[in-house]
C-alpha positions as CSV (number, residue, x, y, z in Angstrom):
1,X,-47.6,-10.0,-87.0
2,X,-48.6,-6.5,-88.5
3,X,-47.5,-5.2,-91.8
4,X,-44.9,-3.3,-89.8
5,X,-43.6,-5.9,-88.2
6,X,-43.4,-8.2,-91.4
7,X,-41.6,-5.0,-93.2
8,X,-39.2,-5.0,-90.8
9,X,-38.6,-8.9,-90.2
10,X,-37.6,-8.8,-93.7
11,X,-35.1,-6.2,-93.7
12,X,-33.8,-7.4,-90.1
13,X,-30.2,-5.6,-91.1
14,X,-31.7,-2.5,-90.4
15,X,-32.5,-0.9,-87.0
16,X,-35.8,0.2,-86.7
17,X,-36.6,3.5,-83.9
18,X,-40.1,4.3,-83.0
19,X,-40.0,7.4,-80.8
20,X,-41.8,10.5,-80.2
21,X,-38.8,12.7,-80.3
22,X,-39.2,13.4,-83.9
23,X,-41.1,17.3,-85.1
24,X,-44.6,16.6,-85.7
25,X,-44.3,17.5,-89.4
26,X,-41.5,14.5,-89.8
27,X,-42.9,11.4,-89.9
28,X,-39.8,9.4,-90.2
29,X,-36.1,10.0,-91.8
30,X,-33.1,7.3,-92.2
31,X,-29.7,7.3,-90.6
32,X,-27.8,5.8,-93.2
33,X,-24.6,5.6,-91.2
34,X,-26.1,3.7,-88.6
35,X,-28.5,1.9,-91.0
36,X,-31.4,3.0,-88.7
37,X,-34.8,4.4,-90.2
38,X,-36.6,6.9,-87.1
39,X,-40.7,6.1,-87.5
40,X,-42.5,9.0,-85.8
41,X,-44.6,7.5,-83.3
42,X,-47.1,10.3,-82.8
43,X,-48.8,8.9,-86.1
44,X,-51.2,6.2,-86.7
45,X,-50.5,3.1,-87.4
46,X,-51.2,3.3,-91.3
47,X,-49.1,6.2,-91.5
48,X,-46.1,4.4,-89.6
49,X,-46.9,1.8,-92.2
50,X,-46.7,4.0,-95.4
51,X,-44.1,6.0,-94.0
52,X,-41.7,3.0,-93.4
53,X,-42.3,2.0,-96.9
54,X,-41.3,4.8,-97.8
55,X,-38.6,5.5,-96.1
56,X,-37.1,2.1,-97.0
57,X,-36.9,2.8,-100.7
58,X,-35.0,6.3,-99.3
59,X,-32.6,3.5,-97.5
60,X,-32.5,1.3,-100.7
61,X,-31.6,4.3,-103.4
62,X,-29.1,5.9,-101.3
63,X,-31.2,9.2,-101.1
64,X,-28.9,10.4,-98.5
65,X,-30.1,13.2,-96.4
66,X,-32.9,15.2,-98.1
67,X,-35.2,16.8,-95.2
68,X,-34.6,20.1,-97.5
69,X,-35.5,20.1,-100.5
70,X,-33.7,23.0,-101.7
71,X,-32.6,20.9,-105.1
72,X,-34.1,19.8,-108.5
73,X,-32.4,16.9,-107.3
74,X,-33.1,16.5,-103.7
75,X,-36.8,16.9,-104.9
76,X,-36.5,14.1,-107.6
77,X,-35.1,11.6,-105.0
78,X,-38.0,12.5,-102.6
79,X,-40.4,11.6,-105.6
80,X,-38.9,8.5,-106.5
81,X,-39.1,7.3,-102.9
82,X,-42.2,8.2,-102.7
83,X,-43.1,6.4,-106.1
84,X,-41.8,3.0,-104.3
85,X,-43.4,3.7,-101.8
86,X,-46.5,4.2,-103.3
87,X,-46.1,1.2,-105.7
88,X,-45.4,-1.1,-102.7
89,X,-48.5,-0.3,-100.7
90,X,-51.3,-0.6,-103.1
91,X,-49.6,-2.9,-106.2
92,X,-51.5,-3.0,-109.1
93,X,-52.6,-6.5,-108.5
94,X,-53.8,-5.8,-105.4
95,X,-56.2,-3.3,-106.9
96,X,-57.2,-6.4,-109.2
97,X,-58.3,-8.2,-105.8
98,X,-60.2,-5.6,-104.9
99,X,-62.3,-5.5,-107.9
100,X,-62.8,-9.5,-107.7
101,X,-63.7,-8.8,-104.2
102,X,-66.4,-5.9,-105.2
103,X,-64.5,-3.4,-103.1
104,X,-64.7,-0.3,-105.0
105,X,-65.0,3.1,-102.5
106,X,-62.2,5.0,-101.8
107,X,-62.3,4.5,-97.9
108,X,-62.9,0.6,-98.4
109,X,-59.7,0.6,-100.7
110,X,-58.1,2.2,-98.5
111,X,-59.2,-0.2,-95.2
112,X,-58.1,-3.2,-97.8
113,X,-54.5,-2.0,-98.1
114,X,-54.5,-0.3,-94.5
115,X,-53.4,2.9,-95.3
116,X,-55.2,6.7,-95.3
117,X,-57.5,7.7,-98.5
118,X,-55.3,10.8,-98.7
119,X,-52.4,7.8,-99.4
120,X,-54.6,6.0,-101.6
121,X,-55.3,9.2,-103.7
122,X,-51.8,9.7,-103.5
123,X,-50.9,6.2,-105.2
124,X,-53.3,6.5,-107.6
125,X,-51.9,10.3,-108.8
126,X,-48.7,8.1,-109.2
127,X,-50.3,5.4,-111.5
128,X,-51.6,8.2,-113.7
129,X,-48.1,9.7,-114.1
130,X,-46.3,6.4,-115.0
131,X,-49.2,4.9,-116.8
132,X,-52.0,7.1,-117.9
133,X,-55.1,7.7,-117.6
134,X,-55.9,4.4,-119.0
135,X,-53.8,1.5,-119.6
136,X,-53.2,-2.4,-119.5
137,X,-52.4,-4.6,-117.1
138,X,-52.6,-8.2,-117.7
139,X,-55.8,-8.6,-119.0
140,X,-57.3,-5.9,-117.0
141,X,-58.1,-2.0,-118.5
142,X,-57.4,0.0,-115.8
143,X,-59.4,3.8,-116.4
144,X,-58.0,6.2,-113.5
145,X,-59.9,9.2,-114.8
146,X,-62.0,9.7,-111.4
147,X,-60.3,6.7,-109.4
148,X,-60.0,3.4,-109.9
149,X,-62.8,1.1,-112.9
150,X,-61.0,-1.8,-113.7
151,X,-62.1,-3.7,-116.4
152,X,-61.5,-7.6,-117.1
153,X,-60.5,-8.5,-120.8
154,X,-60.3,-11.5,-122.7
């Protein structure tokens, strides 16, 4: 079983479409009456991946329908899903692992998690914004200024 397919095992109360009938520039939207989430199929598989994360946390904060983004607040919901996303697909500890396991490139950080570098980049941008530069986790000193240095203290 993928990462897809575990995703979507454990939100089994939502119908899941995978078609090709969606614009090229959409990768995936939800239905909320239905409760269905459309995954473009056209995309890669680590793009169905990251876009179904994100699209869930669109289905879990009741974003409603936002394809335009013609609001302050349309625009804010976006980013918040996006954040979730983004925080789902490469968790802080999971960064951890990687430095345990000496994996320290962008493209081998990005193969770990399975998801594009232009992602990656993407999730780290959003660690910056909450966090910082740098900052703590655990006993770890995370410095974000050109990617990721993790640092183990204590």
């Amino acid at each position: 079983m993928d990462r897809i397919e575990s995703l979507m095992a454990e939100r089994d109360n939502i119908n899941y479409t995978f078609t090709t009938d969606l614009p090229d520039h959409l990768s995936g939207l939800v239905y909320e009456d239905n409760q269905e989430i459309f995954i473009n199929s056209k995309n890669d598989r680590s793009v169905q991946y990251t876009t179904l994360l994100e699209e869930l946390a669109h289905y879990d904060t009741g974003s409603g329908e936002i394809i335009d983004q013609d609001s302050i607040e349309k625009r804010k919901q976006e980013n918040l899903a996006r954040s979730i996303a983004f925080t789902e697909a490469v968790p802080l500890t999971g960064l951890v692992n990687c430095f345990f396991q000496g994996i320290w490139s962008t493209p081998e950080i990005a193969d770990y998690f399975d998801i594009t570098t232009d992602f990656l980049m993407k999730a780290i941008e959003n660690y910056r914004n909450k966090y910082g530069l740098v900052f703590q986790y655990h006993e770890y000193i995370f410095d974000l200024n050109k990617c990721v240095n993790i640092t183990r203290i204590g």
